[in-house]
ZAROGU-852266 format. One record per residue: residue in one letter; residue number from 1; z, x, y of N, C-alpha, C in turn. Coordinates in steps of 0.02 Angstrom, whole numbers. Layout:
! residues N
A, NUM, Z, X, Y, Z, X, Y, Z, X, Y
...
//
This chain:
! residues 108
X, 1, -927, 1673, 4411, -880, 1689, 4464, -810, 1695, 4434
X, 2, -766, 1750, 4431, -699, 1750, 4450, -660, 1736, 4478
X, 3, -593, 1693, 4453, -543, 1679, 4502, -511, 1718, 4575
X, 4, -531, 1750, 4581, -515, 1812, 4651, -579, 1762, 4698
X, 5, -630, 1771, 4673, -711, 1738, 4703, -679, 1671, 4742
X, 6, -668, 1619, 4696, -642, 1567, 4713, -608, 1556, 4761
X, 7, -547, 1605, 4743, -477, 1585, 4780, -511, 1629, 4875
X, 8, -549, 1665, 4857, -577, 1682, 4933, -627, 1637, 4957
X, 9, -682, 1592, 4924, -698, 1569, 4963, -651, 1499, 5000
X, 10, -605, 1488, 4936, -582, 1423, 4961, -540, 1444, 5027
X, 11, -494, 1496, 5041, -484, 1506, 5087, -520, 1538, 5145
X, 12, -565, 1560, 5141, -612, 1545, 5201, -646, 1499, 5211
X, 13, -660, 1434, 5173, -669, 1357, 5163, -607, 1342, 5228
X, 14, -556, 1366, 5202, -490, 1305, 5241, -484, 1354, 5325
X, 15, -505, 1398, 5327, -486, 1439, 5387, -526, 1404, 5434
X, 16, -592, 1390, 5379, -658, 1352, 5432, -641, 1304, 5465
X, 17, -609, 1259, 5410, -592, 1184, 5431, -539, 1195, 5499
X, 18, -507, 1204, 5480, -441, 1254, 5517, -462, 1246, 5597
X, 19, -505, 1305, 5598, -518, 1343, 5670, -573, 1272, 5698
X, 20, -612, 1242, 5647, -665, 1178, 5707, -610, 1117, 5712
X, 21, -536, 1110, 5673, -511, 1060, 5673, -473, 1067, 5761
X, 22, -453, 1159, 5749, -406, 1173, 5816, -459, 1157, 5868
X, 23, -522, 1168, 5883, -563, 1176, 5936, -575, 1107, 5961
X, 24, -569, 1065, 5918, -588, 995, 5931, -522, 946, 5951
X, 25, -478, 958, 5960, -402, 961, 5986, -417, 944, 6052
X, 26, -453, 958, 6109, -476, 961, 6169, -506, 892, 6173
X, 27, -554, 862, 6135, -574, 823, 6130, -550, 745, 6116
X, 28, -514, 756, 6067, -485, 683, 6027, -423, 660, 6090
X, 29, -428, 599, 6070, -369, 563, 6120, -304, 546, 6097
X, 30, -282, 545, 6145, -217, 567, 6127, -182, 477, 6079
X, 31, -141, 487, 6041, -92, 425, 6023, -81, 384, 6085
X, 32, -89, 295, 6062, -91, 261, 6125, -12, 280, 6151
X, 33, 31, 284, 6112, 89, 285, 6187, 111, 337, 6220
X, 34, 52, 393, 6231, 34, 442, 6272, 11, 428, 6335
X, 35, 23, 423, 6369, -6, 398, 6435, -58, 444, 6474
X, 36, -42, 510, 6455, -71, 549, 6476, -160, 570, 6458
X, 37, -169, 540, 6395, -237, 535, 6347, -270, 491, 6364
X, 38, -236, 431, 6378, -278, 363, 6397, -272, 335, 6463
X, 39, -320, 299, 6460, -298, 275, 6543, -264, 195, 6517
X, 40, -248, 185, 6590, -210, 108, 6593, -222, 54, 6588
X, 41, -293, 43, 6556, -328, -15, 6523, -286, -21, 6449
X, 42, -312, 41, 6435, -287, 55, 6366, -202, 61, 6319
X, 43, -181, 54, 6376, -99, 75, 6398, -82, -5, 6363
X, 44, -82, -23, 6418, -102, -99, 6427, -113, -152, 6378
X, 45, -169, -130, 6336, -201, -179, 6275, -152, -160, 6225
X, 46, -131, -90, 6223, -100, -78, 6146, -30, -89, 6163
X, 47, 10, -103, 6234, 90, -144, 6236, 83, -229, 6222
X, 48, 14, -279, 6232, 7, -317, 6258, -20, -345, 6162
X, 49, -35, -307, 6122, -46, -303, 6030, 20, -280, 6026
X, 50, 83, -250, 6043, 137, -237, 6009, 185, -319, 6013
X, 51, 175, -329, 6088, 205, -402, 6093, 188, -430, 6035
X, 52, 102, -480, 6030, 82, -522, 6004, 99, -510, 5919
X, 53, 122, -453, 5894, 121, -422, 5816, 198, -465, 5815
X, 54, 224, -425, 5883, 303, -442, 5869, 337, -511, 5863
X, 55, 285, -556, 5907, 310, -626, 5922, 268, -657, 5867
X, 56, 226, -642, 5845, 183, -687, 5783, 244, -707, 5685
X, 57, 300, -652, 5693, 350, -675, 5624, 393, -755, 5683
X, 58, 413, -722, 5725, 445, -787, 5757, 420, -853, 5784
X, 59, 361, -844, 5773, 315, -912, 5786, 308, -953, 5720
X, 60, 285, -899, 5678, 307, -923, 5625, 329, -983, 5562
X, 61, 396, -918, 5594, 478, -963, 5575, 485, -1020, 5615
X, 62, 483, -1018, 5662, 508, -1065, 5714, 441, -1123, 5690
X, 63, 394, -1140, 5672, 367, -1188, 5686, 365, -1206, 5605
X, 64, 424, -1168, 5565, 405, -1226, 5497, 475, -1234, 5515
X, 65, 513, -1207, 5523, 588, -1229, 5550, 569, -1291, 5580
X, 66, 549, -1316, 5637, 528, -1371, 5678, 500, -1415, 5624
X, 67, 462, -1396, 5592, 415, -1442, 5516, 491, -1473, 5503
X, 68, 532, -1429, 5460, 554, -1464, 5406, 609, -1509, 5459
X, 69, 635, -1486, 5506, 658, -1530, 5543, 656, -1600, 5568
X, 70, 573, -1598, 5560, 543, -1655, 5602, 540, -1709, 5545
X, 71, 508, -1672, 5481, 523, -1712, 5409, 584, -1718, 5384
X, 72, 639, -1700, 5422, 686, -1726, 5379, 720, -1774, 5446
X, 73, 701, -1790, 5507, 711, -1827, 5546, 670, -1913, 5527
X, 74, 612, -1878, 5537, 550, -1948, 5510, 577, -1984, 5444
X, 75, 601, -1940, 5394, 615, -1981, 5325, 684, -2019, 5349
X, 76, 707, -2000, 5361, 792, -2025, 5389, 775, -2099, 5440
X, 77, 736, -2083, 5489, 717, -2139, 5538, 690, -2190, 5492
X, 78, 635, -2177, 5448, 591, -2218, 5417, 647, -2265, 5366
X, 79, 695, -2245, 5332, 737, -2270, 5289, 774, -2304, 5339
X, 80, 798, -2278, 5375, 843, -2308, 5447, 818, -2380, 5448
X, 81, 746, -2381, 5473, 709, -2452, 5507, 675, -2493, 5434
X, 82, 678, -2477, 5361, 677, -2511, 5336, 731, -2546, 5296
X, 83, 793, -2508, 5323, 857, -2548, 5331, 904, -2569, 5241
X, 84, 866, -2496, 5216, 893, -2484, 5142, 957, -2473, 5156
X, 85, 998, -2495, 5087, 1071, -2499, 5079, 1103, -2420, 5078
X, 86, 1058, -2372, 5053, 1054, -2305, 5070, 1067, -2292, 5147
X, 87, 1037, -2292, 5176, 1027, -2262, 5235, 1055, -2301, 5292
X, 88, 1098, -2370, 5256, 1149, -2405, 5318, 1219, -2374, 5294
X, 89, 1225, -2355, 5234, 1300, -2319, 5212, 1283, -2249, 5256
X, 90, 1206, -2198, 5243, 1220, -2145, 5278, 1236, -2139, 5357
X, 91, 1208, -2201, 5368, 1220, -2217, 5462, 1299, -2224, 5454
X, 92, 1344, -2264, 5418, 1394, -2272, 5437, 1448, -2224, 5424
X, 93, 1428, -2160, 5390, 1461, -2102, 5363, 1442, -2064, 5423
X, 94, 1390, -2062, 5463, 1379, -2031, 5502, 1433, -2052, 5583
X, 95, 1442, -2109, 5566, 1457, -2154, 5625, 1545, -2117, 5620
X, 96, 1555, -2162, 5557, 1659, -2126, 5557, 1643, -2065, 5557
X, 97, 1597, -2003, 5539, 1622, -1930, 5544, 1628, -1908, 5616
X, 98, 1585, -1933, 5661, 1585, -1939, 5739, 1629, -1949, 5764
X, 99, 1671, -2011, 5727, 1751, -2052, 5769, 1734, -2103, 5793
X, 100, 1663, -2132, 5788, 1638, -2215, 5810, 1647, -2277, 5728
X, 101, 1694, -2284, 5761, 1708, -2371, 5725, 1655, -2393, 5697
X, 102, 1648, -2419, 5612, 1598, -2433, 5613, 1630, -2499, 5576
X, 103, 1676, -2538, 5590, 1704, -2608, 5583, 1738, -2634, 5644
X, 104, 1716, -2716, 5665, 1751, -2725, 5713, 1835, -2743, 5714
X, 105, 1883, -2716, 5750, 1939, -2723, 5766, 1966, -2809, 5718
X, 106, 1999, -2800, 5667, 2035, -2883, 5663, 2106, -2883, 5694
X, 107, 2089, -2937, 5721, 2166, -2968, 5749, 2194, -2997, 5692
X, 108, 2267, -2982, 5680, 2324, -2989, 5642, 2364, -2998, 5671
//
């Protein structure tokens, strides 16, 4: 076969594809945020998967945010109630940065 051979069948190869791809156009459904292709079940499920995609990074975040929060609350409390020399200076740094007295008043 000669290149002329080729280059004709391949383009009557692609005309083929072509013309059953256009005919079948009628058939296929349309992209979900077409309303017009699908009905309102379908409408429906694929806004109701855009939510859950969208809110699943902020669930996330938000619940190791809350983690490290909670662990850096618990370690603080736990040192708090075992009443280390650490963690009565950080109570009382915490206390004057507030503006609460953390010595009682002497009379002079």
């Amino acid at each position: 076969m000669n290149v002329r051979q080729l280059a004709k069948q391949a383009a009557s190869l692609t005309l083929a594809i072509a013309i059953v791809l256009l005919l079948q156009v009628s058939v296929a459904e349309a992209c979900p945020t077409c309303k017009a292709g699908l009905g309102d079940r379908y409408v429906n499920a694929y806004g109701w998967s855009i939510i859950f995609m969208m809110a699943m990074p902020f669930t996330l975040v938000g619940a190791f945010a809350a983690y490290v929060f909670w662990s850096i609350r618990s370690k603080a409390a736990a040192a708090i109630a075992a009443g280390s020399d650490e963690a009565i200076a950080e109570l009382a740094r915490r206390k004057s940065a507030s503006g609460v007295p953390t010595q009682p008043p002497v009379d002079a």
